[in-house]
N, C-alpha and C positions, 0 to 999 in steps of 0.2 A: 561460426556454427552455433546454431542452439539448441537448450537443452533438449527440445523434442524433436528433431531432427538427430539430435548424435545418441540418445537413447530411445532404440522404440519402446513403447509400451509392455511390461511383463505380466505373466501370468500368476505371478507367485505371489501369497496373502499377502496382505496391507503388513509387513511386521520390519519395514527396514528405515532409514533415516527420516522420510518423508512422513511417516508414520509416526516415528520417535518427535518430532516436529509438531504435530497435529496432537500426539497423547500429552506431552509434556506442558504444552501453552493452552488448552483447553479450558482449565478456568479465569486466566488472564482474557482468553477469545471474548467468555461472556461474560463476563465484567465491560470488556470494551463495547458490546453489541449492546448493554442494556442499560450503559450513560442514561443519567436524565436525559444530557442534551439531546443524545440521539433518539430515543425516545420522543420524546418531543419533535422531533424533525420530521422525524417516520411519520409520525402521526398526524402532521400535517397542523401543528398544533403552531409552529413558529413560523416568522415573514421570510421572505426573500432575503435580507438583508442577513440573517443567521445563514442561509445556506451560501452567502457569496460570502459571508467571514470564512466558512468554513473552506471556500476553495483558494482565499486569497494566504491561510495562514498551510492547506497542503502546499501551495505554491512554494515556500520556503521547505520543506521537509522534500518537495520531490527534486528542486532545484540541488541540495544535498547529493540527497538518493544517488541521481543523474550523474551531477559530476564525478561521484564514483564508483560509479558502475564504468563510465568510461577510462577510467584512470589505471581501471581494474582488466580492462577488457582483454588482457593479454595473459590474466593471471591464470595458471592453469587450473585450477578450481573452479574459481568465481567467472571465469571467462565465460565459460560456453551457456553463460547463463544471461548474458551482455546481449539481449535480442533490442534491434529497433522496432519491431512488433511491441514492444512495451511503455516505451517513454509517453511519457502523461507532458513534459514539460511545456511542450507546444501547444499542446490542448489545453492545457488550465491554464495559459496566457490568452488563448481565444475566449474561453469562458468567462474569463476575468476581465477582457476589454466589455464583454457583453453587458455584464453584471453591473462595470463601472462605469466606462466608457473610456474614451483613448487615454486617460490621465492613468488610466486604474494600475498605478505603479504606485503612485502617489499615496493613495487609499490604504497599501497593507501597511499595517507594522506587526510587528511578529509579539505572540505572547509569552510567558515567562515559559511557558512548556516546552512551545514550539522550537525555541532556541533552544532547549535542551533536548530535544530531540534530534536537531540538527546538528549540532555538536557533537552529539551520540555517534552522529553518522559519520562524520569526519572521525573520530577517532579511531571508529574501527579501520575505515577504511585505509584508514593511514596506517595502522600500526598489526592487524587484526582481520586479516581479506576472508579468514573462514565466517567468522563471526558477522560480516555484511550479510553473506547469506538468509541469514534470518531473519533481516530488515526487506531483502529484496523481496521471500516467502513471504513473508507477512504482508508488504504491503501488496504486489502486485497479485499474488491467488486472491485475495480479500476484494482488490477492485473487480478482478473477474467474475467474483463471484457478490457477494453482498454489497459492492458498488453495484451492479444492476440493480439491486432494490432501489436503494437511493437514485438513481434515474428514472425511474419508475415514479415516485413519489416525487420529485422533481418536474416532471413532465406535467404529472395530474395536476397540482397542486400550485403552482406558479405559471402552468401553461407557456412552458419554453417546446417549441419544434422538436417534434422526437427525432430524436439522435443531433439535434442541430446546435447552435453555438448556445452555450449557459449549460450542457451536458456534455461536451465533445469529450471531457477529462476521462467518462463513462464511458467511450464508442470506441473500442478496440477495432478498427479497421481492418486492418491488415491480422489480425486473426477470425479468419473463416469459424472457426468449432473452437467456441471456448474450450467448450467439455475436453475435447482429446487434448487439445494444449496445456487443459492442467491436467490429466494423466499422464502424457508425456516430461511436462515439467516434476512431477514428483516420482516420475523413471530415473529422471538423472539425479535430481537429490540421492536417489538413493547409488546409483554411482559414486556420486562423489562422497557419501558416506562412505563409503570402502577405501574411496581414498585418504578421508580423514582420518579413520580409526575409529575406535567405540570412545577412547578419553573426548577424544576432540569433539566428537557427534554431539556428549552430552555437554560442552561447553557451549557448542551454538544453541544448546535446544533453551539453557537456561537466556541465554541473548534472544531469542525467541521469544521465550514469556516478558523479558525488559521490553521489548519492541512491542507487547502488546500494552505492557504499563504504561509507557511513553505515549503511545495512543490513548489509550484513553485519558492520563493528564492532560492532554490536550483535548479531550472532550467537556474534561471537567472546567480548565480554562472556559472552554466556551461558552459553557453553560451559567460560568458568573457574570457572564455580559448579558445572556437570555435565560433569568431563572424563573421558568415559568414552572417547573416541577418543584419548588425549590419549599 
């Protein structure tokens, strides 16, 4: 079952977990949105080669991600939040054979960030399943939404097929309506907010703002391989 599916959509103000989520990481958010590197990306300013570093080093953080989200998939919290509508990891292995070519395994190696973001994720998930959640929020509402940008810029800019391989990481299929999907998914956060408690609420929202530092260290990483702002 997933979250928008076992929560429909409420009428009641923005004021519950999902909310506590969004107010609490808000200046972590734009700190991570206003990276040089990304900057520079957006802007059309860097090669192809910075945008396929950047999908071969998420390769490693969603390979994480993934594996515990499935680990998890039964956990009553974190479960119903386990949709196959979300995994990237198939998709940034097409993109990544696109970028590199059949070898393109060969090609990554992970940067001092990147490992610590992934380790980040193995811990929670091991020891900490409320506290995944903020990793799962953070990454996957973020590609639904400001991952379209970058596919967008992606597309104009390098001239890859829209929606086709070197973007697929970007092409939510099997989700019809972003939009409802992420109102629905910040329906059940806030279920499960009730289920957590208000203690617990604010321990993910502060793993929240980490999972946006984590991100952008790994912008910053990137950025000292492409310091074109620099």
């Amino acid at each position: 079952m997933t979250p928008h599916q076992a929560h429909p959509p409420s009428d009641r103000p923005a004021s519950g977990f999902a909310a506590l989520l969004r107010a609490a990481s808000a200046e972590e958010h734009r700190e991570a949105e206003q990276s040089a590197f990304m900057a520079d990306l957006l802007g059309g300013r860097l090669g192809v080669e910075a945008y396929a570093d950047l999908a071969g080093q998420l390769w490693f953080v969603y390979r994480e991600l993934e594996a515990a989200g499935a680990a998890l998939a039964d956990h009553p919290v974190v479960g119903p939040f386990v949709d196959r509508a979300l995994l990237r990891t198939a998709a940034l292995q097409r993109d990544l054979r696109h970028l590199h070519g059949q070898d393109w395994r060969r090609a990554l190696s992970p940067l001092p960030a990147t490992e610590a973001y992934a380790a980040r994720l193995r811990e929670v998930a091991a020891q900490w399943p409320a506290g995944f959640l903020a990793h799962h929020y953070t990454r996957y509402l973020g590609d639904l939404s400001g991952g379209q940008i970058i596919r967008g810029v992606a597309e104009k800019t390098w001239g890859f097929e829209r929606r086709g391989d070197g973007v697929r990481f970007y092409v939510f299929e099997q989700i019809g309506n972003p939009a409802a999907f992420k109102r629905d998914y910040r329906a059940g956060l806030d279920a499960a907010g009730e289920a957590l408690g208000a203690l617990e609420q604010r321990r993910v929202a502060e793993e929240c703002r980490l999972a946006f530092r984590l991100n952008t260290a790994l912008f910053r990483d990137l950025g000292g391989r492409y310091p074109l702002s620099a």
